[in-house]
ROGU-297970 format. One record per residue (C-alpha): x, y, z. Coordinates in Angstrom, 1 decimal. Each point is the difference from the previous one (the first is absolute). Example, Ala and Ser with C-alpha at 12.3 -4.5 7.8 and 13.67 -1.06 7.14 Angstrom:
ROGU-297970
+--------+--------+--------+
!      x !      y !      z !
+--------+--------+--------+
!   12.3 !   -4.5 !    7.8 !
!    1.4 !    3.4 !   -0.7 !
+--------+--------+--------+
//
This chain:
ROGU-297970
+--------+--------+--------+
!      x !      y !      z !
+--------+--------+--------+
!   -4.4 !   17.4 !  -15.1 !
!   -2.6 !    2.9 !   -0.2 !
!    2.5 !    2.4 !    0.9 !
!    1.2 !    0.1 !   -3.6 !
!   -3.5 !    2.0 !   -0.2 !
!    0.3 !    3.3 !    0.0 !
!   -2.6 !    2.8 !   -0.5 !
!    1.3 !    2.3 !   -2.7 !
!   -0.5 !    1.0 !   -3.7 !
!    3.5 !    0.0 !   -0.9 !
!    2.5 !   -3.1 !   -1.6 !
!    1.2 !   -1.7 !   -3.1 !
!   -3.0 !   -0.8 !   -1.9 !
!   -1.5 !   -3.7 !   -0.3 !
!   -2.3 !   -0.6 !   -2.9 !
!   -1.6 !   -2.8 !    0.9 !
!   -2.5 !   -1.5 !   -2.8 !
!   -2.2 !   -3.2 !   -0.7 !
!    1.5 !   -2.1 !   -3.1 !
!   -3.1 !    1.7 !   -2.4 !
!    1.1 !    3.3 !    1.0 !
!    3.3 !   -0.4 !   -1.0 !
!    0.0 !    0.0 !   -4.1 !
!   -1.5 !    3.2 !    0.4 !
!    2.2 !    1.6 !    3.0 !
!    3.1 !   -1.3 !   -2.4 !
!   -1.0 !    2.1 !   -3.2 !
!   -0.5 !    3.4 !    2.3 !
!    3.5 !   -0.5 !    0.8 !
!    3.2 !    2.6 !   -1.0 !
!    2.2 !   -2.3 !   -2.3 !
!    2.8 !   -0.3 !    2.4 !
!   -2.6 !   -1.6 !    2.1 !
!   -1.1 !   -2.3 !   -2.6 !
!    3.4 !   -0.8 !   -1.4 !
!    1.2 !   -0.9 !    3.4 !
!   -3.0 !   -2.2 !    0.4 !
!    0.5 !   -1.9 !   -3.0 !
!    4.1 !   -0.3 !    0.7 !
!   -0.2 !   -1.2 !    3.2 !
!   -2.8 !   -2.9 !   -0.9 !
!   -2.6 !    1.2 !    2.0 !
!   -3.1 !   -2.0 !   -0.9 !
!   -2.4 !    1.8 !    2.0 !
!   -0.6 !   -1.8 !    3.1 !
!    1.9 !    0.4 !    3.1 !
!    1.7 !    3.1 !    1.0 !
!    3.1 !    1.9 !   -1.3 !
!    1.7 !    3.7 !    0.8 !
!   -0.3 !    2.5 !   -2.8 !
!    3.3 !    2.3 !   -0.6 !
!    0.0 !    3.2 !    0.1 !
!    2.1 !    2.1 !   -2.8 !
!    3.1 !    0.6 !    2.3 !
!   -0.2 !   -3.7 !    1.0 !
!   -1.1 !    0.4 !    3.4 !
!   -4.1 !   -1.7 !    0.6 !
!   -2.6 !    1.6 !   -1.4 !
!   -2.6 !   -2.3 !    0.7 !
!   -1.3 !   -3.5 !    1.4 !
!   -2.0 !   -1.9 !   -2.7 !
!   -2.0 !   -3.2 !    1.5 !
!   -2.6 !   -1.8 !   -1.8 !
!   -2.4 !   -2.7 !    1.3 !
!   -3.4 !   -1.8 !   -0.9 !
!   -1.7 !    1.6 !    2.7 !
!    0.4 !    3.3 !    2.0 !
!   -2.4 !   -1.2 !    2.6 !
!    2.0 !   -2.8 !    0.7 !
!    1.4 !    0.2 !    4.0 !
!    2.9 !   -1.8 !   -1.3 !
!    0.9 !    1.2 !   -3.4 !
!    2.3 !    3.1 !    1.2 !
!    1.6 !   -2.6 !    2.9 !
!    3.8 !    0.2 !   -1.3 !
!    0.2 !    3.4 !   -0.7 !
!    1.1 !    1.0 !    3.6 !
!    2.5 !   -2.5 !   -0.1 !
!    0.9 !    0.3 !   -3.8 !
!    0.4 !    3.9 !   -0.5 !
!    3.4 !    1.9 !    0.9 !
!   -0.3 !    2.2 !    3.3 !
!   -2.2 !    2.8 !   -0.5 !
!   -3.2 !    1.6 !    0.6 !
!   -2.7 !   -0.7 !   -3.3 !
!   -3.6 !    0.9 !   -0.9 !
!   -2.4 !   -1.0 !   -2.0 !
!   -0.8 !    2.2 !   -2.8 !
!   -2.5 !   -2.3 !   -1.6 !
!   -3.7 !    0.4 !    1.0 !
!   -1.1 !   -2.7 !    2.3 !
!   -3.5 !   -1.1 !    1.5 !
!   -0.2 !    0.2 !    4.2 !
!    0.4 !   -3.7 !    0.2 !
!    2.6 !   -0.1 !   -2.7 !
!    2.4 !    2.5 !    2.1 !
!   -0.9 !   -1.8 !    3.0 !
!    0.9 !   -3.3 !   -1.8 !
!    3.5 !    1.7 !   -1.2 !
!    1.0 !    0.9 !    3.5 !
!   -1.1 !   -2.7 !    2.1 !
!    2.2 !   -2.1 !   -2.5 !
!    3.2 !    2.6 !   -0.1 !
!   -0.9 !   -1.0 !    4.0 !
!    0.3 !   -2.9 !    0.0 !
!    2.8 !   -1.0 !   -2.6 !
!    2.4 !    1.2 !    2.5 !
!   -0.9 !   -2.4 !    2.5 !
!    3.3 !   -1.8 !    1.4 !
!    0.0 !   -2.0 !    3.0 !
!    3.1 !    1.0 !    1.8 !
!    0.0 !   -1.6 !    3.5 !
!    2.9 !   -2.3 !   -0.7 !
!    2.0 !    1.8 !   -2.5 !
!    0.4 !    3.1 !   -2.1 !
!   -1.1 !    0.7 !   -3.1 !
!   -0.1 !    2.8 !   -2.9 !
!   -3.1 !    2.1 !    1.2 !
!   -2.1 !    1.5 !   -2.9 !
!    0.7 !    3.5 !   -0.7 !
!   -2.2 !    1.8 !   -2.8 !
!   -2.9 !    1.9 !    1.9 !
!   -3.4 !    0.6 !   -2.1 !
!   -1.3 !    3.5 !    1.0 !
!   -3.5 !    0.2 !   -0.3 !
!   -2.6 !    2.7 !   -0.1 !
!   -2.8 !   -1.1 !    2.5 !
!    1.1 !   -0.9 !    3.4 !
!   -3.4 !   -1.6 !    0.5 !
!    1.3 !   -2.7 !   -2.5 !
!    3.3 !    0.3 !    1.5 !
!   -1.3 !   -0.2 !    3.4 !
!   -3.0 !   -3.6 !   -1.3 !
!    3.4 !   -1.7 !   -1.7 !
!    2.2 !    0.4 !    3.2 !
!   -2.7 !   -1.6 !    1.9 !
!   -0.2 !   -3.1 !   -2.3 !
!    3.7 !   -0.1 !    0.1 !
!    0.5 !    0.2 !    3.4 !
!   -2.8 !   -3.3 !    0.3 !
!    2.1 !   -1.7 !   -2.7 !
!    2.9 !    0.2 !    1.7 !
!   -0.9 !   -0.9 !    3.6 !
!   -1.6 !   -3.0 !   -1.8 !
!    3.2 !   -0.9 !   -1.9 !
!    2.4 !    0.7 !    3.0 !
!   -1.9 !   -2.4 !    2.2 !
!    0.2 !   -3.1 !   -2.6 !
!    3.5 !    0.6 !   -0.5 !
!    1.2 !   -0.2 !    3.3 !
!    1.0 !   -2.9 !    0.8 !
!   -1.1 !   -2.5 !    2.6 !
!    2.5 !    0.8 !    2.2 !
!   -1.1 !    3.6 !    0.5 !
!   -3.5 !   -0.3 !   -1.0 !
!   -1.7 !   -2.8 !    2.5 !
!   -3.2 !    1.0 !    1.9 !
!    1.3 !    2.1 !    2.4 !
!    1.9 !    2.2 !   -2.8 !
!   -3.3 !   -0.2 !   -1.9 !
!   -1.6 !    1.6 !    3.4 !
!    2.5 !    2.8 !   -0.2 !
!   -1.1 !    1.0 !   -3.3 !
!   -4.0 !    0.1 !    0.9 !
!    1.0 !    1.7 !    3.0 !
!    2.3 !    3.1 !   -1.5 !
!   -3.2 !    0.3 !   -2.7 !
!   -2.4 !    0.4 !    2.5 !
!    1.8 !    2.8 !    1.9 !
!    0.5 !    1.7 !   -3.4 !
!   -3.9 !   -0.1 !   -0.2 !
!   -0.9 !    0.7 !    4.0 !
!   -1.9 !   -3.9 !   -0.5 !
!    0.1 !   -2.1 !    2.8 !
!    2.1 !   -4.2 !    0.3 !
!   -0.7 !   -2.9 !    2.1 !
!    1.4 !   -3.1 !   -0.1 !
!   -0.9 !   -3.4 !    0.8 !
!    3.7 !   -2.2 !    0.7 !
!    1.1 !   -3.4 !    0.7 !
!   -2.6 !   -2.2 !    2.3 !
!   -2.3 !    3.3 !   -0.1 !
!   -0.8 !   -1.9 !   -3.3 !
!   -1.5 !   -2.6 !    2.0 !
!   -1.7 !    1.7 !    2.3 !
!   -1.7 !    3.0 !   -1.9 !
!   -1.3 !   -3.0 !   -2.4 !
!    2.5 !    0.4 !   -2.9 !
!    1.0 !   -4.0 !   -0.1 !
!    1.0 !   -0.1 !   -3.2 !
!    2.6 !    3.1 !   -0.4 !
!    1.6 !   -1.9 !    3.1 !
!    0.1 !   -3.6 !   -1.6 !
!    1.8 !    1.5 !   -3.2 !
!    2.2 !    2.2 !    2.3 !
!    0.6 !   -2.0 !    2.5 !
!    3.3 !   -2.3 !   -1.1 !
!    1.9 !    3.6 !   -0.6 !
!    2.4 !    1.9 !    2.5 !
!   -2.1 !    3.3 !   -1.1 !
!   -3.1 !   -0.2 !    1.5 !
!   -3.4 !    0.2 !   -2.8 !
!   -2.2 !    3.3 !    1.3 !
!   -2.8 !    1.3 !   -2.2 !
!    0.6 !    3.7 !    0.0 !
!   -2.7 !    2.4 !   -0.2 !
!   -0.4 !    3.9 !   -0.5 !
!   -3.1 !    2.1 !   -0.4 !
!   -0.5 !    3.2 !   -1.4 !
!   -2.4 !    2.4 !   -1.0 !
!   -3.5 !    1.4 !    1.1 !
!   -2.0 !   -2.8 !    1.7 !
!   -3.3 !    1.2 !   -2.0 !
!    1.5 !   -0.1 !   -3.4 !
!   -0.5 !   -3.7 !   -2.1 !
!    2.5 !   -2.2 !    1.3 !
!    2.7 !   -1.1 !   -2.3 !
!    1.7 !   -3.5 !    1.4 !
!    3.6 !   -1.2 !   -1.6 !
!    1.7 !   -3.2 !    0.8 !
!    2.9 !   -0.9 !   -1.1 !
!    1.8 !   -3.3 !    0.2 !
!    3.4 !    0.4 !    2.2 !
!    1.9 !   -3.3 !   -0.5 !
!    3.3 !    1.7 !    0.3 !
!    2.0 !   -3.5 !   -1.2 !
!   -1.6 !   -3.3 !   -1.6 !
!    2.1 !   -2.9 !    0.4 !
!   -3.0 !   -2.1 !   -0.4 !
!   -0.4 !   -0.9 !    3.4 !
!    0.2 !   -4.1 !    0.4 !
!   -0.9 !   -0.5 !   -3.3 !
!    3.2 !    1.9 !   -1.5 !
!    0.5 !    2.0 !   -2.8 !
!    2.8 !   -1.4 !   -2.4 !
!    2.9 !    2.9 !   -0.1 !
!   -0.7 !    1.2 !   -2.9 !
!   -3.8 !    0.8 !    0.9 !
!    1.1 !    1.3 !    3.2 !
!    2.6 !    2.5 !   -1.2 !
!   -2.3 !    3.0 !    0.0 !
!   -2.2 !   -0.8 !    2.5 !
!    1.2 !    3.5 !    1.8 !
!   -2.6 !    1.6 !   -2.2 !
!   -3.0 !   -2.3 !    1.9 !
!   -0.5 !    3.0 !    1.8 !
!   -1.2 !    1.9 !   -3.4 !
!   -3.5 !    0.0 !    0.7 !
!    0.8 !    1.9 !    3.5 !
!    1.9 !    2.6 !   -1.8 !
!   -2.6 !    0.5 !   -2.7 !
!   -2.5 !    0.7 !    3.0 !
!    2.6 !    2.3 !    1.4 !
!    0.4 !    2.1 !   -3.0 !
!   -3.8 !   -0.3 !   -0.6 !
!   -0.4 !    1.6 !    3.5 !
!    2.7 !    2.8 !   -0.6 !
!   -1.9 !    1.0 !   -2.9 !
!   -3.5 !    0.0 !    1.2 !
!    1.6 !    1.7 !    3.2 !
!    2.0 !    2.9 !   -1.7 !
!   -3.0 !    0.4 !   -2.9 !
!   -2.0 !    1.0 !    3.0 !
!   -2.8 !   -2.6 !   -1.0 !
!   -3.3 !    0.2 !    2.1 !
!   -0.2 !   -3.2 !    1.1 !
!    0.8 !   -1.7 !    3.3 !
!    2.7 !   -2.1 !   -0.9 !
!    1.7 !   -3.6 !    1.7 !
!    2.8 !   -1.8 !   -0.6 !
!    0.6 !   -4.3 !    1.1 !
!    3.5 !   -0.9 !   -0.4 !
!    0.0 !   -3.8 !    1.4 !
!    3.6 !   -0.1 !   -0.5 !
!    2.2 !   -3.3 !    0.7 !
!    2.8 !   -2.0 !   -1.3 !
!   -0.5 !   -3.5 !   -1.1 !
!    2.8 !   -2.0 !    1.3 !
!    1.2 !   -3.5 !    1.0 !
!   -0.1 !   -0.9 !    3.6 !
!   -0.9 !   -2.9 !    2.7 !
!   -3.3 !    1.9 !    0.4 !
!   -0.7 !    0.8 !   -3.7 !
!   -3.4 !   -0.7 !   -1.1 !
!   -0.5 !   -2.9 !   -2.3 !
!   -2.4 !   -1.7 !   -2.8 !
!   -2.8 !   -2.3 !    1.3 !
!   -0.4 !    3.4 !    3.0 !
!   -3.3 !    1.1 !    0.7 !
!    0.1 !    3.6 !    1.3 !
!   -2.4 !    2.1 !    1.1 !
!   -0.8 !    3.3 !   -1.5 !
!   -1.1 !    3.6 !    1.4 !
!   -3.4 !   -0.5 !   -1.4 !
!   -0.6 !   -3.9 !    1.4 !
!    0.8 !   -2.0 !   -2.9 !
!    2.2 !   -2.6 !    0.4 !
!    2.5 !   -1.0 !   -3.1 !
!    2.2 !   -2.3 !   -0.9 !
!    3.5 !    0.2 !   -1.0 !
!    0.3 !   -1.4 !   -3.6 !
!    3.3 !    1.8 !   -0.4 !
!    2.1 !    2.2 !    2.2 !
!    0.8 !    2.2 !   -3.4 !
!   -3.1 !    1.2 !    0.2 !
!    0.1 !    2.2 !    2.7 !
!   -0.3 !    3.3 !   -1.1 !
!   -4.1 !   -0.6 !   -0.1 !
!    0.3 !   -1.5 !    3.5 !
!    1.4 !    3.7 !    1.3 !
!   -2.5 !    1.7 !   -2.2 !
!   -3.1 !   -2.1 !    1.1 !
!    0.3 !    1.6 !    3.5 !
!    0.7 !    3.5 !   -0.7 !
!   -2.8 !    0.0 !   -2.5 !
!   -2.3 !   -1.5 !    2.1 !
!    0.7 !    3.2 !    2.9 !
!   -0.1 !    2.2 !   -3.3 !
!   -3.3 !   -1.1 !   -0.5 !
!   -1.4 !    0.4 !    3.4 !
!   -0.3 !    3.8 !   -0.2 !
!   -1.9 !   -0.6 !   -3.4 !
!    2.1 !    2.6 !   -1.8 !
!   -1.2 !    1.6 !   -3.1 !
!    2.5 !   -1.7 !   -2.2 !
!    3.0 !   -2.3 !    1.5 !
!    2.9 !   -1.1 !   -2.3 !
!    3.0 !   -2.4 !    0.2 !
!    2.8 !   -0.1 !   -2.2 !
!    2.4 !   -3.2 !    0.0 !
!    3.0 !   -1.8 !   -1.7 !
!   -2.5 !   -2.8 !    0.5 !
!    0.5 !   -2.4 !   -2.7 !
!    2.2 !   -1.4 !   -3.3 !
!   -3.2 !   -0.7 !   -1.5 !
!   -0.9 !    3.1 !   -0.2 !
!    3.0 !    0.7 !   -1.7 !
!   -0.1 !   -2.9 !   -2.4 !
!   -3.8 !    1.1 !   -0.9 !
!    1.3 !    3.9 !   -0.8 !
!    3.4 !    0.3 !    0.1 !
!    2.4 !    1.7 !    2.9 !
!   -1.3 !    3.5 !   -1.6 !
!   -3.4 !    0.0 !    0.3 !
!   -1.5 !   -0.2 !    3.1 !
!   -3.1 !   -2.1 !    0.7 !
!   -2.6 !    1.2 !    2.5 !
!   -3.3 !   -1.6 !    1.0 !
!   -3.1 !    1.4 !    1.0 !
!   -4.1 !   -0.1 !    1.5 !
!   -1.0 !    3.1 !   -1.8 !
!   -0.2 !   -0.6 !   -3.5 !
!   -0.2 !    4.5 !   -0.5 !
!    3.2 !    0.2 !    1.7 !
!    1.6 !   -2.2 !   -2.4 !
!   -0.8 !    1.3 !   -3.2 !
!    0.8 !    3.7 !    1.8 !
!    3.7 !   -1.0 !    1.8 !
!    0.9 !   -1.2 !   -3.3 !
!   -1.2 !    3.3 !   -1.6 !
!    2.4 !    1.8 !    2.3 !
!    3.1 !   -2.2 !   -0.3 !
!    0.0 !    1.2 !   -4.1 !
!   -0.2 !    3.3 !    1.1 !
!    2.7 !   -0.2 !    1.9 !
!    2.3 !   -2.6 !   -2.0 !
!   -0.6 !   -2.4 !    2.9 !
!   -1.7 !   -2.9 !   -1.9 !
!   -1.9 !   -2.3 !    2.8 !
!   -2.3 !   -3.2 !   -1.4 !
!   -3.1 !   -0.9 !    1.8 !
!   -0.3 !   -4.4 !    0.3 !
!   -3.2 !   -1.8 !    1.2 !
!   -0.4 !   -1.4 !    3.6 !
!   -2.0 !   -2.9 !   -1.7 !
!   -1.7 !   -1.8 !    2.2 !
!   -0.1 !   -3.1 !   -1.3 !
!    4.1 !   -0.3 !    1.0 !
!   -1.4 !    0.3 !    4.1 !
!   -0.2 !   -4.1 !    0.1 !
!    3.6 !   -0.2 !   -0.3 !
!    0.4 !    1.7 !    3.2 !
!   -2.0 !   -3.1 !    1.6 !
!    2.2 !   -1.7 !    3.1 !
!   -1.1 !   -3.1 !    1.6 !
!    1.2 !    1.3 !    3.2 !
!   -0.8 !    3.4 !    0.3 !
!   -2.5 !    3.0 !   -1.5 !
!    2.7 !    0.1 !   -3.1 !
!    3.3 !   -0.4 !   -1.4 !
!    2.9 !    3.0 !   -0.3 !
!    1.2 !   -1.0 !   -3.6 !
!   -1.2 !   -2.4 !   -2.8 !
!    2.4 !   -3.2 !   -1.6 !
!    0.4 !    1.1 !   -3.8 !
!    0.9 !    2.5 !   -1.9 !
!   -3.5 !    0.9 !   -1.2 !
!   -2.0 !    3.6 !    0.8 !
!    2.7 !    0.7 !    3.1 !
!   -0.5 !    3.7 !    0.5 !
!   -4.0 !   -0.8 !   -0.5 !
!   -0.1 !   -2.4 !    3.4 !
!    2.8 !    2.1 !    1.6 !
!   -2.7 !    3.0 !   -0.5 !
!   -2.9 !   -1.9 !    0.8 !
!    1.8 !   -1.2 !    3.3 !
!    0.1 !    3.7 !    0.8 !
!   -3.5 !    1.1 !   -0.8 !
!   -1.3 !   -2.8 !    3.0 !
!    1.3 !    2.9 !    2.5 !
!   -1.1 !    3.1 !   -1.4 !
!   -3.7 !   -0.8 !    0.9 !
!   -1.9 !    2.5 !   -2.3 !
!    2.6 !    2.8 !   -0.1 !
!    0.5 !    1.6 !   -3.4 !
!    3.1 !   -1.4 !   -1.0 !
!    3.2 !    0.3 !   -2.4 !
!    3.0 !   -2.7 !    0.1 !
!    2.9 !    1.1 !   -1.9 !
!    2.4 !   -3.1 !   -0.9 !
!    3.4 !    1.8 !   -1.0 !
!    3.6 !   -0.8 !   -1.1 !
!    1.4 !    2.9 !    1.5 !
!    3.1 !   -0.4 !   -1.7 !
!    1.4 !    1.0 !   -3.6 !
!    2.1 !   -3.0 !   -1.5 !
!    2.1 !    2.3 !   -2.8 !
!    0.2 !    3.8 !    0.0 !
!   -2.6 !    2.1 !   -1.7 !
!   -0.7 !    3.4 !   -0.5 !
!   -0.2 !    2.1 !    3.0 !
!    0.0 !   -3.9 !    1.9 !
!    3.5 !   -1.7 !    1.0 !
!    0.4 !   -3.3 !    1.5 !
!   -1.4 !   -0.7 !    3.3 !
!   -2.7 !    1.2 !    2.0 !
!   -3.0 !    1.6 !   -2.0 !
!   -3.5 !    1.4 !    0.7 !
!   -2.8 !   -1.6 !   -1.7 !
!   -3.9 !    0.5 !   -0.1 !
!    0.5 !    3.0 !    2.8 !
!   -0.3 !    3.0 !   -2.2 !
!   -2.5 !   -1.9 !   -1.3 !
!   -2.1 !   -0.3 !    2.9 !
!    0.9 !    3.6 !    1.5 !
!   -1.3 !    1.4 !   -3.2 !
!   -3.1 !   -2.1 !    0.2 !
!    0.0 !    1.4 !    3.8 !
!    0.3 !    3.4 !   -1.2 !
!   -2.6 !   -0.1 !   -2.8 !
!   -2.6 !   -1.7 !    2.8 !
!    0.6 !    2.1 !    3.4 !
!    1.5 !    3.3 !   -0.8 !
+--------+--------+--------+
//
């Protein structure tokens, strides 16, 4: 993907202009230009090659609502002939860094199981310091997308291990592991009880990095690497893409190859509690009580919910080193998605600044994230008669407010962002096909950025 960067001045020319730019870019125009404008209907949105006078192409035209946009300039890579093109319009920092992380990533194709046409048009760029920023976001993009689309099959914990493991020896960070009955006795009982009915034994994985004095920076990320549901099933249809369960693991992943490669100066740790929800004789079930890392004891409403159950350990060890800032990011619930949609991501949060400043930086960097409340008043429904509280709520009222408010009873006083993600596209968009897809982590690396470096 971002070797279709290239650092040069040279290539067939893109003009690439905001629709209120256009009107006026039109009437500057030799009358060939114009004429073949007119003939071939262009309206002046979207993109279309300009001919030179012995036919061969003079030019790329490409118009869009905003240059700024990440995403606008997605299809070109994909779109345009072979070649090597340059922009000769005059762009803003963030607007050229916006044009090739998109040229980027439109030429993302997934390629484990079968072939297909790779992208061939190459945007040469001026400043390798833009090329060098957009690579980096690419590269994150893709590790995150890679990982989702795996399938099960290839992608259970100890595949998800792998991947941690081959980043951290990029980065000279160190890995442990805690496997199997380890669970038990290092006091990780629930990562175990989810885990436990699989072939592939649960783990939480964990890598540090980074200068012990600077802030620490603490990401966990949600590793179910398949959902059937546990005992309390998932119909088929609900279950078909459960492969991308692991998505808030990969998004904590790419989160960490950016803050990694970006050179951030903070001391950085990653919690994967990774595990596959399956059907066995020793599968957990609803009416449970299980302990947790921190002492609580819950009860097992629903055996669905069980991506907060792994979570509620690894955040609870998170919070024991009282980092700076710790943040999770989880396919956590449909509510969520019901409340915002499967393109927006939801994220929760303790520090009221933070939120008005993350969302800040996701529209600077076309990667929209919307704060919800932890309200309080939702708490009571995580009441049990049994035990200190419940894992899920009946209803489909407020689901991704308990689910979050489940979550903040282990992070003590830790500053703290949950993201609740789809982590999928459902149709093909602009510089975003089907499948696997990053969302809220350029987002909070630019957030990151803007508050450490």
């Amino acid at each position: 993907m971002s070797d279709l960067l290239t650092h040069s001045q040279e290539g067939t020319p893109l003009y690439l202009l905001e629709k209120n730019q256009y009107s006026n870019w039109f009437e500057s125009q030799s009358e060939p230009i114009k004429n073949w404008l007119i003939n071939t209907g262009f309206s002046g949105n979207g993109h279309t090659t300009l001919p030179s006078q012995d036919g061969g192409l003079e030019g790329v035209l490409c118009v869009v609502e905003s240059t700024e946009d990440f995403f606008a300039f997605g299809h070109l890579s994909s779109a345009l002939p072979a070649g090597t093109y340059h922009p000769e319009t005059t762009l803003s920092d963030n607007a050229l860094l916006a044009l090739a992380f998109g040229w980027g990533v439109g030429a993302y194709r997934f390629t484990k199981y079968t072939e297909k046409p790779s992208a061939t048009a190459i945007l040469a760029l001026d400043s390798p310091a833009i090329i060098d920023e957009a690579s980096r976001l690419i590269e994150a993009t893709r590790r995150v997308r890679d990982l989702v689309n795996t399938p099960a099959s290839d992608m259970m914990p100890q595949n998800l291990s792998t991947a941690v493991h081959e980043m951290a020896q990029e980065f000279g960070a160190s890995t442990r592991e805690v496997v199997g009955a380890e669970l038990l006795e290092q006091n990780y009982p629930m990562i175990h009880a989810v885990g436990r009915a699989s072939e592939h034994d649960p783990r939480l994985i964990d890598m540090t990095w980074g200068n012990p004095e600077h802030p620490k920076v603490t990401l966990v990320g949600k590793g179910i690497c398949f959902d059937s549901g546990g005992l309390n099933l998932k119909p088929g249809d609900s279950m078909r893409l459960m492969k991308k369960d692991m998505g808030g693991a990969a998004h904590s992943v790419g989160l960490a190859y950016l803050i990694m490669a970006n050179q951030l100066p903070v001391r950085l740790r990653l919690l994967i509690p990774a595990a596959e929800n399956a059907v066995s004789g020793n599968a957990f079930r609803p009416g449970d009580v299980i302990p947790t890392r921190k002492g609580l004891t819950v009860e097992i409403d629903n055996t669905d919910a069980e991506g907060r159950l792994v979570l509620c350990d690894a955040l609870n060890e998170g919070a024991s080193e009282k980092p700076d800032l710790m943040i999770d990011f989880a396919t956590l619930t449909g509510a969520c998605r019901v409340a915002l949609g499967t393109d927006l991501p939801g994220f929760f949060t303790n520090q009221k600044q933070l939120a008005s400043d993350l969302m800040q930086a996701g529209e600077k960097v076309s990667d929209p994230v919307w704060n919800l409340p932890l309200f309080r008043m939702y708490k009571e429904a995580l009441h049990s008669e049994v035990a200190d509280m419940v894992n899920s709520v009946p209803g489909p009222f407020g689901g991704a407010i308990t689910a979050a408010l489940y979550l903040e009873a282990f992070v003590e006083e830790t500053p703290w962002v949950h993201f609740d993600v789809m982590a999928w596209n459902r149709r093909p968009l602009r510089g975003r096909p089907v499948g696997g897809e990053a969302m809220g982590m350029r987002a909070m690396f630019e957030y990151l950025r803007q508050r450490y470096q």
